[in-house]
OpenMM code with the backbone's topology and positions (N, CA, C; nanometers):
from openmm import Vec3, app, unit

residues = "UNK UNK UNK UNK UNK UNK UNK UNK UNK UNK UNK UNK UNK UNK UNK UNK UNK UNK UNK UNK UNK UNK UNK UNK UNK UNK UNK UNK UNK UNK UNK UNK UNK UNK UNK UNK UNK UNK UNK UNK UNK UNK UNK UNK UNK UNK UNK UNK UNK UNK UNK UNK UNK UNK UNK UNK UNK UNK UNK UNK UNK UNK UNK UNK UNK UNK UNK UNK UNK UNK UNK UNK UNK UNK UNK UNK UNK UNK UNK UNK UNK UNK UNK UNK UNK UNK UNK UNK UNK UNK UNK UNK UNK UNK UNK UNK UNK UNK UNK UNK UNK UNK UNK".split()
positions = [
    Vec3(12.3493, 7.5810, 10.6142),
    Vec3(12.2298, 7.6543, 10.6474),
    Vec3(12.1274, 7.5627, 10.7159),
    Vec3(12.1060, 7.4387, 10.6549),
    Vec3(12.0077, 7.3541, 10.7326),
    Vec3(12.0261, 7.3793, 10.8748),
    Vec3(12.1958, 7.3494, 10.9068),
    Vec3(12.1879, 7.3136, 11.0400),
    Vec3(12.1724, 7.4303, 11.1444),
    Vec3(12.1689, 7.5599, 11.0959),
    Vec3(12.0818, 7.7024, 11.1509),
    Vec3(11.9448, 7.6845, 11.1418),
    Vec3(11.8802, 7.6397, 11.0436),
    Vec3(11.7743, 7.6622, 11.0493),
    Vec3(11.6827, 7.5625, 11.2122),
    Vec3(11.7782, 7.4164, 11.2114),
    Vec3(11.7254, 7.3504, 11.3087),
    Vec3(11.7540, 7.4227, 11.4731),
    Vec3(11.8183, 7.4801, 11.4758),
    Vec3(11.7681, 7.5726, 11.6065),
    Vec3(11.7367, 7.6402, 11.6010),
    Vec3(11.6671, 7.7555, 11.4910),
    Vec3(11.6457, 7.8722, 11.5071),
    Vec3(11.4863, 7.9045, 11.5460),
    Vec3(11.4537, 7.9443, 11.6509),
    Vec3(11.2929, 7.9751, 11.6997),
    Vec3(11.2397, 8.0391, 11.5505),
    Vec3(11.2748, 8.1044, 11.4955),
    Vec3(11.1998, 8.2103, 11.4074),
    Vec3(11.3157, 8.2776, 11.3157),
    Vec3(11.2819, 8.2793, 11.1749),
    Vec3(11.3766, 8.3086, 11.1102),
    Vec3(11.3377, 8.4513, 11.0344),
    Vec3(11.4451, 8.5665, 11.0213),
    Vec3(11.4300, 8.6505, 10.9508),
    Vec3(11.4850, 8.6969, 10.8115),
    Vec3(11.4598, 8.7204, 10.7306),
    Vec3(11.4538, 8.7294, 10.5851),
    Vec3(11.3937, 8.8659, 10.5450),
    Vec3(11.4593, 8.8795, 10.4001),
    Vec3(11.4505, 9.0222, 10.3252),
    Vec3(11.4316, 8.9845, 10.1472),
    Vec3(11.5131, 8.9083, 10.0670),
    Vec3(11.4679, 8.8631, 9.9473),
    Vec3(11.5179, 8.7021, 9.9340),
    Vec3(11.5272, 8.6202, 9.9842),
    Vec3(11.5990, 8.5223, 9.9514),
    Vec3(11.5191, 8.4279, 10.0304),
    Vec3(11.5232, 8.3354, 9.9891),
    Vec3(11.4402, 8.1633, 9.9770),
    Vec3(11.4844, 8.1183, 10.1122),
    Vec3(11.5560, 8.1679, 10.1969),
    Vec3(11.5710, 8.1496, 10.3062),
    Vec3(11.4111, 8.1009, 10.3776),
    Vec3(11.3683, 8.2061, 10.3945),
    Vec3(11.1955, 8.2025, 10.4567),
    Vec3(11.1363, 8.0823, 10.4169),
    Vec3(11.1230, 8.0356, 10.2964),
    Vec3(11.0961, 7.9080, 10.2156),
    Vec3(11.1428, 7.7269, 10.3360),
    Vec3(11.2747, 7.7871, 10.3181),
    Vec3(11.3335, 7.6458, 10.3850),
    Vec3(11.3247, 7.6746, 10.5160),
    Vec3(11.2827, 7.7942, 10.6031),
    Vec3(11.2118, 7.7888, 10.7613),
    Vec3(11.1141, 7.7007, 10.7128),
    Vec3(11.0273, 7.7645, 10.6565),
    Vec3(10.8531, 7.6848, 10.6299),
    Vec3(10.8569, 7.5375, 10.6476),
    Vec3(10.9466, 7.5236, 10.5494),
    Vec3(10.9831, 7.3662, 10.5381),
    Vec3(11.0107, 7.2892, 10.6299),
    Vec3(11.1299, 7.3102, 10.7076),
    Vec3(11.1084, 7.2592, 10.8284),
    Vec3(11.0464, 7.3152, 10.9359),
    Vec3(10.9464, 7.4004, 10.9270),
    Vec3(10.8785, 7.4193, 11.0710),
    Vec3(10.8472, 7.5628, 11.1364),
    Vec3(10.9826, 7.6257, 11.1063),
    Vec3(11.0421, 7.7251, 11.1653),
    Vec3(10.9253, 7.8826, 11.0903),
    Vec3(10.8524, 7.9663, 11.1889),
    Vec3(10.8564, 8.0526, 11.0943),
    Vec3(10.9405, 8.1979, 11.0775),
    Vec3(10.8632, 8.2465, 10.9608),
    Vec3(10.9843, 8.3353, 10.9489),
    Vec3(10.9477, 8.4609, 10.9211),
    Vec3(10.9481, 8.5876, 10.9433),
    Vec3(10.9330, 8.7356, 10.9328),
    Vec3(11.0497, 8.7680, 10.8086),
    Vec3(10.9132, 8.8555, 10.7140),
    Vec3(10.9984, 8.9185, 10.5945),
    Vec3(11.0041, 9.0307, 10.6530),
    Vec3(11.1431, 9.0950, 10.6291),
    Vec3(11.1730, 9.2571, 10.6471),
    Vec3(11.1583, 9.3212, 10.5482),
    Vec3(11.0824, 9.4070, 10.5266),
    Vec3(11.0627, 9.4712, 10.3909),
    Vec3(11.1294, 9.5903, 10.4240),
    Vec3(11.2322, 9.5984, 10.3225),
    Vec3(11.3303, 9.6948, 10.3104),
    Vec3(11.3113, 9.8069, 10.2073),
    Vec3(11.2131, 9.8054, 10.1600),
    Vec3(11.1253, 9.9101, 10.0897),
    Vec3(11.2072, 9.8985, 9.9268),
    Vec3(11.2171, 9.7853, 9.8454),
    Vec3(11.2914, 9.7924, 9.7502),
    Vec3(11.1760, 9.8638, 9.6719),
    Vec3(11.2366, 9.8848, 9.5388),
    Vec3(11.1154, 9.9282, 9.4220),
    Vec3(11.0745, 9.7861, 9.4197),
    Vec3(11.1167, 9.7010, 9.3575),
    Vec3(11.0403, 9.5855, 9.3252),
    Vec3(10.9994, 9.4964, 9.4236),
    Vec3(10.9130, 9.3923, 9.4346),
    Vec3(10.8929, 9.3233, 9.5528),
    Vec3(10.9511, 9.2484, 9.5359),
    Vec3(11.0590, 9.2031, 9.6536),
    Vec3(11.1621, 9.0799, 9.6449),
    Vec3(11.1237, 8.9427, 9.7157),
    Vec3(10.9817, 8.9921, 9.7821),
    Vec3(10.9812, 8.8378, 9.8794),
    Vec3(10.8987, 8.7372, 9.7543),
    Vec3(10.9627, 8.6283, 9.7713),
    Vec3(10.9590, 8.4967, 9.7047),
    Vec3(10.7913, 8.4540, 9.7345),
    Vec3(10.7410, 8.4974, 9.8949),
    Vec3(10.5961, 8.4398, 9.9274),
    Vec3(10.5133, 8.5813, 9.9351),
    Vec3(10.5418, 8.6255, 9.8630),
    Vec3(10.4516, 8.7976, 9.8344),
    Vec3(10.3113, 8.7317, 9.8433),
    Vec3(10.2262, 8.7861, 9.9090),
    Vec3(10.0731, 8.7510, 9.8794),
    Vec3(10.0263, 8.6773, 9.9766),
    Vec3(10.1262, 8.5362, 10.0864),
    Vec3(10.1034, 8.4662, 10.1459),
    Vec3(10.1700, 8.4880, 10.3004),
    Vec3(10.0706, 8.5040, 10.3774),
    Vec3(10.0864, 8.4826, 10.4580),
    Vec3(10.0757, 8.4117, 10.6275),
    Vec3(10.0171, 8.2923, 10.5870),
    Vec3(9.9392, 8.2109, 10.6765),
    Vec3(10.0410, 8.1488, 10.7727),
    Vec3(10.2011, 8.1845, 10.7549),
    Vec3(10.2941, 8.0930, 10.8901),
    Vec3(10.3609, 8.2065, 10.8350),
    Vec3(10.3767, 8.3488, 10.8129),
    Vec3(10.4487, 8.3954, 10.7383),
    Vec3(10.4371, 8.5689, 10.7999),
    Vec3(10.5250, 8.6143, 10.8764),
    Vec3(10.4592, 8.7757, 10.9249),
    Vec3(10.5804, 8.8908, 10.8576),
    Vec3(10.5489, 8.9967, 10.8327),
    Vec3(10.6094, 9.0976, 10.7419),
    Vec3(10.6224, 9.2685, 10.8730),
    Vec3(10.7366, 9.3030, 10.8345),
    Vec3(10.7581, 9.4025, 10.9667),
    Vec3(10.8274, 9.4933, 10.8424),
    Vec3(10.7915, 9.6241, 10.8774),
    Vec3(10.8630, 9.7351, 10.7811),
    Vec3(10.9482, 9.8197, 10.8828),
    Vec3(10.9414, 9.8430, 11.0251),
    Vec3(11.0017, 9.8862, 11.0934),
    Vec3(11.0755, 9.8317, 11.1602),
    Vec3(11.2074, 9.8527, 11.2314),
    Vec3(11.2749, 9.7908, 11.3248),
    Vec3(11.1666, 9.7618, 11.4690),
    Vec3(11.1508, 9.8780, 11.4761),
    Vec3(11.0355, 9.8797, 11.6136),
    Vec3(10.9364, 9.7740, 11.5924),
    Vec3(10.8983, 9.7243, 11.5068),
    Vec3(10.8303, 9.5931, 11.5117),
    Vec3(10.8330, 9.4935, 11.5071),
    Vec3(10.9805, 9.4724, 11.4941),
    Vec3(11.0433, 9.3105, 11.5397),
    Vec3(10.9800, 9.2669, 11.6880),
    Vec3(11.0217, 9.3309, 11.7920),
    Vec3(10.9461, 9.2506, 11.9066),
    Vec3(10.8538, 9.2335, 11.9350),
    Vec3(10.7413, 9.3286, 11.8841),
    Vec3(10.6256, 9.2956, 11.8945),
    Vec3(10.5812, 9.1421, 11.7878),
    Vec3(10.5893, 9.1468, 11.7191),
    Vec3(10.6184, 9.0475, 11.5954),
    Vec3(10.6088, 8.9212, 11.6490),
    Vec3(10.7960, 8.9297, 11.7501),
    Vec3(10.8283, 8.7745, 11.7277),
    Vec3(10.7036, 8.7716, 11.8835),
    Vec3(10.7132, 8.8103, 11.9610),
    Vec3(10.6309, 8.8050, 12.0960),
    Vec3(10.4452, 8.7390, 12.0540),
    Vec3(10.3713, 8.8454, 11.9338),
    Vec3(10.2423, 8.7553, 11.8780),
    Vec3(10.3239, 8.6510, 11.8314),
    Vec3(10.4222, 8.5926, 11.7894),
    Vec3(10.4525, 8.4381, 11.7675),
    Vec3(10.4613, 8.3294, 11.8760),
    Vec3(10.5537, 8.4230, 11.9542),
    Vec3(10.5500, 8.3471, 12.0326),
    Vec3(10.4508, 8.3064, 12.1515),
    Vec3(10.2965, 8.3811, 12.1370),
    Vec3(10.1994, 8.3657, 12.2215),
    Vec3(10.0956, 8.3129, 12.1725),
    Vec3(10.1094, 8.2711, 12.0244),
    Vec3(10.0257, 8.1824, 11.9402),
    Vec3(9.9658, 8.0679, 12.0199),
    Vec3(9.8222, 8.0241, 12.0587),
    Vec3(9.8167, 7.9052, 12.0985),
    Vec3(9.8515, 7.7826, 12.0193),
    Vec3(9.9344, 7.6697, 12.1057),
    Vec3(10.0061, 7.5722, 12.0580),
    Vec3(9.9081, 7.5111, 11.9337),
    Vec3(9.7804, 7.4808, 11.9202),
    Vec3(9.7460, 7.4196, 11.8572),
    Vec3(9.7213, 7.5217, 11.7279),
    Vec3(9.6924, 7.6205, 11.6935),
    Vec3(9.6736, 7.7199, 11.5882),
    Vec3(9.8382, 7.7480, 11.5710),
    Vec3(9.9226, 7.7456, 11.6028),
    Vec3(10.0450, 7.7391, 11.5931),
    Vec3(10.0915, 7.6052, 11.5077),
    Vec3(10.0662, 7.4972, 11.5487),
    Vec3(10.0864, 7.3651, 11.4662),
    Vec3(9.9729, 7.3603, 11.3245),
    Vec3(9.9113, 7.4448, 11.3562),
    Vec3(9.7718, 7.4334, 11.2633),
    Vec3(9.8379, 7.5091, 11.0949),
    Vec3(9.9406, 7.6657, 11.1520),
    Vec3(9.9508, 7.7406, 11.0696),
    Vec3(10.1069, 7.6827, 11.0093),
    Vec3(10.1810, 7.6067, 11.1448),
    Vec3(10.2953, 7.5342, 11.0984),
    Vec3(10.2894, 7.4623, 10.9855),
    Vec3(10.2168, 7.3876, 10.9839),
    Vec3(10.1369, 7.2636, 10.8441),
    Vec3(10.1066, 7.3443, 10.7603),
    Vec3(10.0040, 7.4212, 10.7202),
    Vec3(10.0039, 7.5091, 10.6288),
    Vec3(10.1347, 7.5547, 10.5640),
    Vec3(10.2582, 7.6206, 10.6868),
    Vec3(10.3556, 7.6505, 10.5936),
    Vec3(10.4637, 7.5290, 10.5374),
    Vec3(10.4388, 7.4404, 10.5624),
    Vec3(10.5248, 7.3060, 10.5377),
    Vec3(10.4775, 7.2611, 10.4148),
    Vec3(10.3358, 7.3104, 10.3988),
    Vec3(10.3035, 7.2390, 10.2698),
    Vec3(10.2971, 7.3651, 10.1750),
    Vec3(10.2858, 7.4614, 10.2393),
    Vec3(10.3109, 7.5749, 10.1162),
    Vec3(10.4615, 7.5835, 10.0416),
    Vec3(10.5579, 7.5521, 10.1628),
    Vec3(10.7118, 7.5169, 10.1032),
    Vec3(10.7595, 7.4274, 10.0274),
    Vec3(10.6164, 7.2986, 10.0590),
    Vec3(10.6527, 7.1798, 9.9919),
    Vec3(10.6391, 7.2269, 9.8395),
    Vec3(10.5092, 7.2388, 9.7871),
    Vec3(10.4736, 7.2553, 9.7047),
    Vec3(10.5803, 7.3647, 9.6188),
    Vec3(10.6099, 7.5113, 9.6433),
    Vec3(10.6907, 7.5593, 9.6132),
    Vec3(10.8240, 7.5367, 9.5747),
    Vec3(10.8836, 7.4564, 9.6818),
    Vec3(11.0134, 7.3944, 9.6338),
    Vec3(11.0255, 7.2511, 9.5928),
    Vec3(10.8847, 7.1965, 9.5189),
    Vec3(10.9480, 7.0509, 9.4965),
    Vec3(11.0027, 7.0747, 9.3497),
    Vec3(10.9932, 6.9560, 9.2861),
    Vec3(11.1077, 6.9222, 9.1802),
    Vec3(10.9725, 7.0307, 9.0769),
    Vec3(11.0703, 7.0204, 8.9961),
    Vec3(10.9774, 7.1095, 8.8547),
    Vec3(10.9239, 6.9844, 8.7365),
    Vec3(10.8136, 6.9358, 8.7705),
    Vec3(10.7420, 6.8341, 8.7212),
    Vec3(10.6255, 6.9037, 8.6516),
    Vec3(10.5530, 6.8178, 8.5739),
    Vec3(10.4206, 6.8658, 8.4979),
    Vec3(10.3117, 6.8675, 8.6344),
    Vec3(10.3021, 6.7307, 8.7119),
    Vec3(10.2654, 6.7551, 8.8401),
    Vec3(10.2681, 6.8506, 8.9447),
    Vec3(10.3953, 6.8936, 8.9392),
    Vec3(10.4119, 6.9678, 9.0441),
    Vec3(10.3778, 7.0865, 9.0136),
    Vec3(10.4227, 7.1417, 8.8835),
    Vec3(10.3601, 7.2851, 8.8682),
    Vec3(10.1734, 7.2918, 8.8746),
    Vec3(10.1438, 7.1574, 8.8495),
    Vec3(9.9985, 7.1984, 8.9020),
    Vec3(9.9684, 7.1883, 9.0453),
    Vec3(10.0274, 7.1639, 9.0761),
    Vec3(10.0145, 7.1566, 9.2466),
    Vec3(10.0583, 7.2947, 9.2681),
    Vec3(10.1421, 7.3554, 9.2194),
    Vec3(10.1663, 7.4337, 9.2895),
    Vec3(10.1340, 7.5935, 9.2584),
    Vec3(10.0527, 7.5787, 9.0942),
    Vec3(9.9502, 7.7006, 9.0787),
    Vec3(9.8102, 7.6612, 9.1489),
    Vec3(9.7661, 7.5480, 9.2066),
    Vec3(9.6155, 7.5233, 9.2771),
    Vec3(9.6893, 7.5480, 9.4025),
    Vec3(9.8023, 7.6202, 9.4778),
    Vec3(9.7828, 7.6623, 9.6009),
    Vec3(9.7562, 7.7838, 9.6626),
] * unit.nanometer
topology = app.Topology()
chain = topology.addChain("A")
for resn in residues:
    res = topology.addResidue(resn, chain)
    for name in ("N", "CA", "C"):
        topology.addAtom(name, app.Element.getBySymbol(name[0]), res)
């Protein structure tokens, strides 16, 4: 999977930690909300490198505002999600869980 994720412009996701390890390295990623009863996305609530589409018809519009992001608010929201992934997926420490309820 890493080595998808390093070419992929923009990654899409539905319940799985996938979206997580875009963040991480860089990549962002669109949740498809597939209308479960329960909410399955892992970054429910967050969305600062992070865009959510309920229709098919709104994939292109979607990835297109991504891809017209100016470069620097683009690297701006990139960092944001690198460290939102960090924090999320580091080791399960006494540290880390406080790091990662103060985000």
């Amino acid at each position: 999977m890493l080595e998808d994720l390093q070419w992929a412009d923009v990654v899409l996701y539905a319940s799985s930690t996938v979206g997580l390890e875009a963040l991480f390295g860089g990549t962002p990623a669109i949740h498809l909300e597939v209308g479960d009863f329960f909410e399955t996305d892992p970054m429910f609530g967050w969305n600062e490198f992070k865009w959510s589409v309920q229709e098919p018809s709104e994939l292109i519009n979607t990835i297109q505002r991504i891809a017209q992001t100016p470069e620097d608010e683009f690297k701006e929201l990139q960092e944001k999600g690198k460290q939102y992934a960090a924090a999320y997926l580091s080791p399960v420490t006494a540290s880390g869980l406080q790091t990662f309820w103060e985000s």
